[in-house]
Biopython code that builds the backbone (N, CA, C, O; Angstrom):
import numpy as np
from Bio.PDB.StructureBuilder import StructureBuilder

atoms = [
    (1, "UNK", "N", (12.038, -8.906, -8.370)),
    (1, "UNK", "CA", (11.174, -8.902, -7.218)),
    (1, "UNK", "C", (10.925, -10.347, -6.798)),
    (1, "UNK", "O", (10.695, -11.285, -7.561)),
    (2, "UNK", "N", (10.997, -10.377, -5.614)),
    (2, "UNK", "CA", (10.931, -11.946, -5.035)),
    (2, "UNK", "C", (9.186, -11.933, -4.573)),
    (2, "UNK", "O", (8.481, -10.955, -4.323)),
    (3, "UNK", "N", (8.898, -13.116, -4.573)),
    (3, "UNK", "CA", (7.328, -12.877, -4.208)),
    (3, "UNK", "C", (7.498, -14.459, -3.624)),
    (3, "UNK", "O", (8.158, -15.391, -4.084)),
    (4, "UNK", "N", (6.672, -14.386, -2.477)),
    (4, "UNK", "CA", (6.726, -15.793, -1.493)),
    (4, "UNK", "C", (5.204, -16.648, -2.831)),
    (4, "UNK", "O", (4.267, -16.133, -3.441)),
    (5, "UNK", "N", (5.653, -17.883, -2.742)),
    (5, "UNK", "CA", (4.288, -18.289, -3.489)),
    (5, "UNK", "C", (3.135, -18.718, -3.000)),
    (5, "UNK", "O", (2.176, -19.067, -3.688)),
    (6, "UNK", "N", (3.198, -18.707, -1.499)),
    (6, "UNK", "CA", (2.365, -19.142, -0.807)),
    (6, "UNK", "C", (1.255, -17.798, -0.835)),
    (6, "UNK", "O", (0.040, -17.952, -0.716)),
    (7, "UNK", "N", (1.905, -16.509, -1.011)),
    (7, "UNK", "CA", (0.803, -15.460, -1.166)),
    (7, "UNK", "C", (0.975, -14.849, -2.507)),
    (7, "UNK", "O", (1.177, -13.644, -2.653)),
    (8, "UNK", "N", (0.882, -15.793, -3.596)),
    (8, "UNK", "CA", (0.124, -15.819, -4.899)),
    (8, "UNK", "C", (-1.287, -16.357, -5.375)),
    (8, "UNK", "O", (-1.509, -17.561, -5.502)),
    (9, "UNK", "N", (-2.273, -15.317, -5.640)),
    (9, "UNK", "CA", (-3.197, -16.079, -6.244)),
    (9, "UNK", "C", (-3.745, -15.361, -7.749)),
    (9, "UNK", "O", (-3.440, -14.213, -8.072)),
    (10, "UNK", "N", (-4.445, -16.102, -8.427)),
    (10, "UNK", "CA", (-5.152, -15.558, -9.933)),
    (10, "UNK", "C", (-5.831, -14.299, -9.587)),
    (10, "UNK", "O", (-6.017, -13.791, -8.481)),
    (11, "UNK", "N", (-6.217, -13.838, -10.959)),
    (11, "UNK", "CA", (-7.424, -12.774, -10.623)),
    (11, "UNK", "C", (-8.213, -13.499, -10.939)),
    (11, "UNK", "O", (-9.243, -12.880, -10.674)),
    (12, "UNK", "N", (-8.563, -14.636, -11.432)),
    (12, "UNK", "CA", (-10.019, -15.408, -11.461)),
    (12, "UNK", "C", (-10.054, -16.042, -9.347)),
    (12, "UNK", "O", (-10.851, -15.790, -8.444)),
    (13, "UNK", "N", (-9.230, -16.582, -9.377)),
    (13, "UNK", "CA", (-9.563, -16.832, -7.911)),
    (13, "UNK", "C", (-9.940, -15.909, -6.892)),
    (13, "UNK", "O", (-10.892, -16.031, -6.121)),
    (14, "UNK", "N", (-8.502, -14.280, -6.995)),
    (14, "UNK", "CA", (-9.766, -13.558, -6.573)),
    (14, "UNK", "C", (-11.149, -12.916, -6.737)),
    (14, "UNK", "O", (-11.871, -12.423, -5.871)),
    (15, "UNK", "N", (-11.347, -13.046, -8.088)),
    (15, "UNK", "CA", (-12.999, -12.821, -8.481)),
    (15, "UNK", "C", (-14.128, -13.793, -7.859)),
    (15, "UNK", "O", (-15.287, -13.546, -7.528)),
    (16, "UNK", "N", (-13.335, -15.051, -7.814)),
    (16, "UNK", "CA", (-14.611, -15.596, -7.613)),
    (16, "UNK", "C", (-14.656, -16.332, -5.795)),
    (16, "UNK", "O", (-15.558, -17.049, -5.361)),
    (17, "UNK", "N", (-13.355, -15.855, -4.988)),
    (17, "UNK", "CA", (-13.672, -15.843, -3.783)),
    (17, "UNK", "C", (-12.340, -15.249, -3.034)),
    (17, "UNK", "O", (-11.257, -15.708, -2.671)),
    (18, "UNK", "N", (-13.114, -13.775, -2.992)),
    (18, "UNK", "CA", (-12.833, -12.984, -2.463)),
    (18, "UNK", "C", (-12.312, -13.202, -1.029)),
    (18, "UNK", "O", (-11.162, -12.893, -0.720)),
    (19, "UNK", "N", (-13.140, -13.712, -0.212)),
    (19, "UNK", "CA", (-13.641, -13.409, 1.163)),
    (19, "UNK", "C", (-12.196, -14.420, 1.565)),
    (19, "UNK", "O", (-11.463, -14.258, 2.541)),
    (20, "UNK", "N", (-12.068, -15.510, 0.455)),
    (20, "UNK", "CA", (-10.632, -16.355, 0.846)),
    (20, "UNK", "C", (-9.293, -15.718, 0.673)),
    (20, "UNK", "O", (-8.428, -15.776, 1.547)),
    (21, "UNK", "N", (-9.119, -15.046, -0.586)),
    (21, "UNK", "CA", (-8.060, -14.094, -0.488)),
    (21, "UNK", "C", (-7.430, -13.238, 0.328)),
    (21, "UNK", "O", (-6.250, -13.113, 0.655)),
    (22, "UNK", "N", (-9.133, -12.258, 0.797)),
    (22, "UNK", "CA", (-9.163, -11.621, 1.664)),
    (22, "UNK", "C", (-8.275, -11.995, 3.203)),
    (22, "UNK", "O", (-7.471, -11.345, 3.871)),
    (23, "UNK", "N", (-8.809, -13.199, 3.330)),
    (23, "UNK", "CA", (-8.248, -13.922, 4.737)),
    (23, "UNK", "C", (-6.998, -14.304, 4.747)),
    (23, "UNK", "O", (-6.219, -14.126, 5.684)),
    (24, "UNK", "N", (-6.748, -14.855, 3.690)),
    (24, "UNK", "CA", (-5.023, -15.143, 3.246)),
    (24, "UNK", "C", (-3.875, -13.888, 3.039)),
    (24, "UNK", "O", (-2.656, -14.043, 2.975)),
    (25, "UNK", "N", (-4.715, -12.455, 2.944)),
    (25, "UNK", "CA", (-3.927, -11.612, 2.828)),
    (25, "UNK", "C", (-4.081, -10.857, 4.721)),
    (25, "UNK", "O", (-3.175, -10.135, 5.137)),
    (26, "UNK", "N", (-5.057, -11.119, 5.427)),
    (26, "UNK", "CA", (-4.691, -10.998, 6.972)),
    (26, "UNK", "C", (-3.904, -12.132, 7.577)),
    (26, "UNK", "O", (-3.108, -11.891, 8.484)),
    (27, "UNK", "N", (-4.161, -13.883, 6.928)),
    (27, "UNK", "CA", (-3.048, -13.805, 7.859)),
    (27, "UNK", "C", (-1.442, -13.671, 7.669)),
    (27, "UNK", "O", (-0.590, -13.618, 8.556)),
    (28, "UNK", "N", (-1.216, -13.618, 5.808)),
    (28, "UNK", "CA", (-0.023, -13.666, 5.616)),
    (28, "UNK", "C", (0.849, -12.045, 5.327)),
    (28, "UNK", "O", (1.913, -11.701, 4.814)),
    (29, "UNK", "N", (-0.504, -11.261, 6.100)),
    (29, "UNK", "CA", (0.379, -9.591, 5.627)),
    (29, "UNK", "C", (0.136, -8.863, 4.122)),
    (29, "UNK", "O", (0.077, -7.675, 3.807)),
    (30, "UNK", "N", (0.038, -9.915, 3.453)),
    (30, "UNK", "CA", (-0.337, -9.424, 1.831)),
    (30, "UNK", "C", (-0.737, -10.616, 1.186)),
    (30, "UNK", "O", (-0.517, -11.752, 1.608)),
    (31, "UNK", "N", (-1.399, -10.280, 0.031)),
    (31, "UNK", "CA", (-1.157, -11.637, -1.569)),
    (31, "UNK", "C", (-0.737, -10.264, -2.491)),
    (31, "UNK", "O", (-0.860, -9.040, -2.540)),
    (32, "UNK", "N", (-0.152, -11.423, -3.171)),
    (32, "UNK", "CA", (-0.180, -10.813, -5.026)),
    (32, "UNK", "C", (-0.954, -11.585, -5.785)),
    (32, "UNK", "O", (-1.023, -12.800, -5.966)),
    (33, "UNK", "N", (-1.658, -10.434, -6.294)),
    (33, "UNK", "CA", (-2.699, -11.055, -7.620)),
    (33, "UNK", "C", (-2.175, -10.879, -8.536)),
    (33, "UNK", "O", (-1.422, -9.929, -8.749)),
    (34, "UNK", "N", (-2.530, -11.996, -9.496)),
    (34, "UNK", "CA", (-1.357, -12.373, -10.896)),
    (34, "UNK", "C", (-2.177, -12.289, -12.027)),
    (34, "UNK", "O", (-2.866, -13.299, -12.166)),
    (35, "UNK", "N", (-2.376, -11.222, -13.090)),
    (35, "UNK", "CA", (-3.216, -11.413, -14.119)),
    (35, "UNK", "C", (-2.312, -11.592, -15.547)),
    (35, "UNK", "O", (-1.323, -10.984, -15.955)),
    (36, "UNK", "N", (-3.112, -12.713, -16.118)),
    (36, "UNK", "CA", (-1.836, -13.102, -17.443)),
    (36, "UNK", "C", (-0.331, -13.568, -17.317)),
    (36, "UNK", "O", (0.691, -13.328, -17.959)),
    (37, "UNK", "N", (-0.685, -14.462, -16.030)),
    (37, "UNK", "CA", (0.919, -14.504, -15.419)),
    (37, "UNK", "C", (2.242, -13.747, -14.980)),
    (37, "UNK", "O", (3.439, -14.025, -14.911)),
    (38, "UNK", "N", (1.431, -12.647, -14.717)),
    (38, "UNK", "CA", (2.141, -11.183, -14.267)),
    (38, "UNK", "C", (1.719, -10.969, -13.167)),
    (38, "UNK", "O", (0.570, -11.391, -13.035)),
    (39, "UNK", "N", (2.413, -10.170, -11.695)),
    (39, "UNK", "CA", (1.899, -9.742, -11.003)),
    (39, "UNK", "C", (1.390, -8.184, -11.348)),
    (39, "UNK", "O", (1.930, -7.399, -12.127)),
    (40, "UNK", "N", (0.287, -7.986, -10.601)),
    (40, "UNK", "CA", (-0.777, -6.882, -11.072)),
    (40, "UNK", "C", (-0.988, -6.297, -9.863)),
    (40, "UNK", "O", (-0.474, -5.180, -9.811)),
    (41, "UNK", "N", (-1.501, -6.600, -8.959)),
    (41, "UNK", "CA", (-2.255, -5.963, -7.683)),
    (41, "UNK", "C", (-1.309, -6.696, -6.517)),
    (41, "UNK", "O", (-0.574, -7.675, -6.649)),
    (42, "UNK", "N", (-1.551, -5.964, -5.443)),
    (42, "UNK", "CA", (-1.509, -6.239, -3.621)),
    (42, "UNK", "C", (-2.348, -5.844, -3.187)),
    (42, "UNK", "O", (-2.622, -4.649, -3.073)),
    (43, "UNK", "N", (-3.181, -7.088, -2.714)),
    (43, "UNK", "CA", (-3.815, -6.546, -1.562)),
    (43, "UNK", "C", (-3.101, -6.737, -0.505)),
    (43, "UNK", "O", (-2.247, -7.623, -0.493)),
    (44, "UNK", "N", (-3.336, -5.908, 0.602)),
    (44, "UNK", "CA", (-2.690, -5.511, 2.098)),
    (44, "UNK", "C", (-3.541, -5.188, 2.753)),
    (44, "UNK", "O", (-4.543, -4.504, 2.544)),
    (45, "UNK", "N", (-2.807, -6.137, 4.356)),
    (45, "UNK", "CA", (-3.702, -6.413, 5.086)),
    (45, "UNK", "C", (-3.401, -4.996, 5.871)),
    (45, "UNK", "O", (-2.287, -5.057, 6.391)),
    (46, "UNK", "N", (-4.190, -3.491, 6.159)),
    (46, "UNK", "CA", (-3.845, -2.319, 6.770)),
    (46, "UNK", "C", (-2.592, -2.612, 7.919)),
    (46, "UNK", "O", (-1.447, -2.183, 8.062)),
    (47, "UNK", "N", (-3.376, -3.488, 8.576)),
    (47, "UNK", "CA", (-2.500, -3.901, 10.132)),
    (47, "UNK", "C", (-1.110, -3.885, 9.597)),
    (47, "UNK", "O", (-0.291, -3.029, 9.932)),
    (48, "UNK", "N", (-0.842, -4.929, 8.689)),
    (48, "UNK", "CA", (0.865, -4.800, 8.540)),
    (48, "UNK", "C", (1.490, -3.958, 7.826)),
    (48, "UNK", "O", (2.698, -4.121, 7.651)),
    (49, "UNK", "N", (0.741, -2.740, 7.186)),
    (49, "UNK", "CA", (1.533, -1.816, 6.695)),
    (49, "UNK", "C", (2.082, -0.815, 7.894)),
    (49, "UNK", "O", (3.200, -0.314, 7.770)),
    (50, "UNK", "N", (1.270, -0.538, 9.056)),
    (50, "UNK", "CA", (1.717, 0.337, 10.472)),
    (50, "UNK", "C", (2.777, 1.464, 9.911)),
    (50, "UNK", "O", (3.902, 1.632, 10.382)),
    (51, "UNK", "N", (2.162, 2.263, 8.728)),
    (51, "UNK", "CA", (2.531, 3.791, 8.134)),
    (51, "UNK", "C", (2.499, 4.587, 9.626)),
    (51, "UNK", "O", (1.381, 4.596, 10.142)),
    (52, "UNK", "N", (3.645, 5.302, 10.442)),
    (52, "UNK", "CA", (3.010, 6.114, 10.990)),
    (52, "UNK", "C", (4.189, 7.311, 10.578)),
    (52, "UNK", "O", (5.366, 7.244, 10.224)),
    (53, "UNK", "N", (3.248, 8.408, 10.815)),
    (53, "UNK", "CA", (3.867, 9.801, 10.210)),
    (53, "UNK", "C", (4.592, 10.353, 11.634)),
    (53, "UNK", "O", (4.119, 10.198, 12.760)),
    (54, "UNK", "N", (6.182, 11.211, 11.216)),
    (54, "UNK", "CA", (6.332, 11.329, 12.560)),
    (54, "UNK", "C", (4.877, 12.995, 13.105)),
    (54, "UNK", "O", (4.019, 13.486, 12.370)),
    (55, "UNK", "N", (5.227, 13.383, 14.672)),
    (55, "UNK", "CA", (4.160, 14.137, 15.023)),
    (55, "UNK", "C", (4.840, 15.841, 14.814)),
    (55, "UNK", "O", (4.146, 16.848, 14.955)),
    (56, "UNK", "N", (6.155, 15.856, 14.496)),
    (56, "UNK", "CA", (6.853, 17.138, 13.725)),
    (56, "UNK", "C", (7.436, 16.706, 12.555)),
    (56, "UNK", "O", (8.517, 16.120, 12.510)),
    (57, "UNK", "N", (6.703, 16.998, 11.547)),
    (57, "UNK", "CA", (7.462, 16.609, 10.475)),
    (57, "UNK", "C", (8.089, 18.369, 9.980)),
    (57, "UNK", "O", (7.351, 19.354, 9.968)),
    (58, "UNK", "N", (9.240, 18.385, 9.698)),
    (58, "UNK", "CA", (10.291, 19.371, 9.922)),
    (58, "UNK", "C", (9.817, 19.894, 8.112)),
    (58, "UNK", "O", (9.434, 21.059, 8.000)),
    (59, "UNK", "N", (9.843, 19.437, 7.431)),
    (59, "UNK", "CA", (9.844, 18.741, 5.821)),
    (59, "UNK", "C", (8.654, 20.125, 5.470)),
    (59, "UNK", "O", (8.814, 21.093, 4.726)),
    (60, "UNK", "N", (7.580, 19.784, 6.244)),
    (60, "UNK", "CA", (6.007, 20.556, 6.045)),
    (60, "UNK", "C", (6.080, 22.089, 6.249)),
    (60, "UNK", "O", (5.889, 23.085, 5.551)),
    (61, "UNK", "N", (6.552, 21.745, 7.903)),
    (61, "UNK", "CA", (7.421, 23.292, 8.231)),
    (61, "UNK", "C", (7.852, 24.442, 7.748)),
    (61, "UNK", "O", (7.555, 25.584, 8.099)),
    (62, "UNK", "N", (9.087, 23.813, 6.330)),
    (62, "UNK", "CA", (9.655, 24.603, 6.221)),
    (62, "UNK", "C", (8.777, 24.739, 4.633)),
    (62, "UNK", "O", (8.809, 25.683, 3.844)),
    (63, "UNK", "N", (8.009, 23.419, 4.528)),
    (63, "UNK", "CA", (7.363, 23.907, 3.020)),
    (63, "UNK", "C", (6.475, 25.004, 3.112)),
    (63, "UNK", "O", (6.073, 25.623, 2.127)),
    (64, "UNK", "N", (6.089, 25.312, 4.563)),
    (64, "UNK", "CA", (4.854, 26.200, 4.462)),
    (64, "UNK", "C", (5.478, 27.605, 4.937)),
    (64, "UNK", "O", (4.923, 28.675, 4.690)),
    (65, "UNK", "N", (6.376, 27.522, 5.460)),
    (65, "UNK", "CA", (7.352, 28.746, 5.749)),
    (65, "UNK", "C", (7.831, 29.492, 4.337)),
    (65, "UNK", "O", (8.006, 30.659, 3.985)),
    (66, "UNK", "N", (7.927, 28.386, 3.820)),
    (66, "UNK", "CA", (8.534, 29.154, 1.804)),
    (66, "UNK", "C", (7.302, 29.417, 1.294)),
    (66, "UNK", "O", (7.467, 30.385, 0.552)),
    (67, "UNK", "N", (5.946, 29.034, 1.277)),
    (67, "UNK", "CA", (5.067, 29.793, 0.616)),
    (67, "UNK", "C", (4.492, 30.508, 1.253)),
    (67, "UNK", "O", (3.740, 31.247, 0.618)),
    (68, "UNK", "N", (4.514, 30.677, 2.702)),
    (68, "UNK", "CA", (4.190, 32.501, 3.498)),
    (68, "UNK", "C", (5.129, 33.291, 3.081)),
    (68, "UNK", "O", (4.778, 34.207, 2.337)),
    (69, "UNK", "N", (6.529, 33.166, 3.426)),
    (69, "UNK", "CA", (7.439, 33.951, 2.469)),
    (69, "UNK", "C", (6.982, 34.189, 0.971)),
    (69, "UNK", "O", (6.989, 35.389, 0.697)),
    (70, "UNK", "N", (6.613, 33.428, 0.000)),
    (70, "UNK", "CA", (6.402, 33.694, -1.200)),
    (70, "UNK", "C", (5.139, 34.604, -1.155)),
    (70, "UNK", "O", (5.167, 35.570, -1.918)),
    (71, "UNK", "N", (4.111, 34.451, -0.428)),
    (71, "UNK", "CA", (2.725, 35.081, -0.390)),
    (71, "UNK", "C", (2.770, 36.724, -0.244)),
    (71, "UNK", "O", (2.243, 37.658, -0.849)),
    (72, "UNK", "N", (3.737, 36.585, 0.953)),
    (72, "UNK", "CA", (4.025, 38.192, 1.388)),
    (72, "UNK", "C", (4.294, 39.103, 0.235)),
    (72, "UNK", "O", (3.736, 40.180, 0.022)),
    (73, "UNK", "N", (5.555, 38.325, -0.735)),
    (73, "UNK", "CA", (6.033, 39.414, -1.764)),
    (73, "UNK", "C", (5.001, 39.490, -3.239)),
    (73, "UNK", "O", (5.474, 40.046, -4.231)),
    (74, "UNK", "N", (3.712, 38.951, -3.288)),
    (74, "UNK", "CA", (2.962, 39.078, -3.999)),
    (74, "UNK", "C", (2.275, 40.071, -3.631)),
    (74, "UNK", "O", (1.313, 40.439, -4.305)),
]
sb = StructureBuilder()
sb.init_structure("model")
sb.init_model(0)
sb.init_chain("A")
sb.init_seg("    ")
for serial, (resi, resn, name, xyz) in enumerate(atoms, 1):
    if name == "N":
        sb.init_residue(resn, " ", resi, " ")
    sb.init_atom(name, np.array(xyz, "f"), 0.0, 1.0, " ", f" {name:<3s}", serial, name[0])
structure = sb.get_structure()
């Protein structure tokens, strides 16, 4: 895993200022928090994750079509 180092910080740094992390992970999209010289956590800034679900998901459809079918023969 590649990790930019500019959005690395401690978990003591984020413990003891948050509100800076916080800001460093809006403007750079994310940090990784590193505990014991490991990465551990992401915080993420919501904005740059932009999850959107499509508005037919076909997938749901047919999952709920197989358990009305299954319901009936009970």
């Amino acid at each position: 895993m590649l990790i930019d180092t500019n959005k690395i910080v401690s978990m003591t740094e984020a413990n003891q200022n948050f509100s800076v992390v916080a800001k460093q992970a809006e403007e750079n999209g994310c940090v990784v928090i590193f505990k014991n010289n490991n990465p551990k956590y992401i915080l993420l800034d919501i904005s740059a994750c932009r999850l959107e679900l499509p508005k037919s998901d076909e997938r749901i459809e047919k999952a709920a079509k197989r358990k009305i079918s299954q319901a009936k023969w009970l």
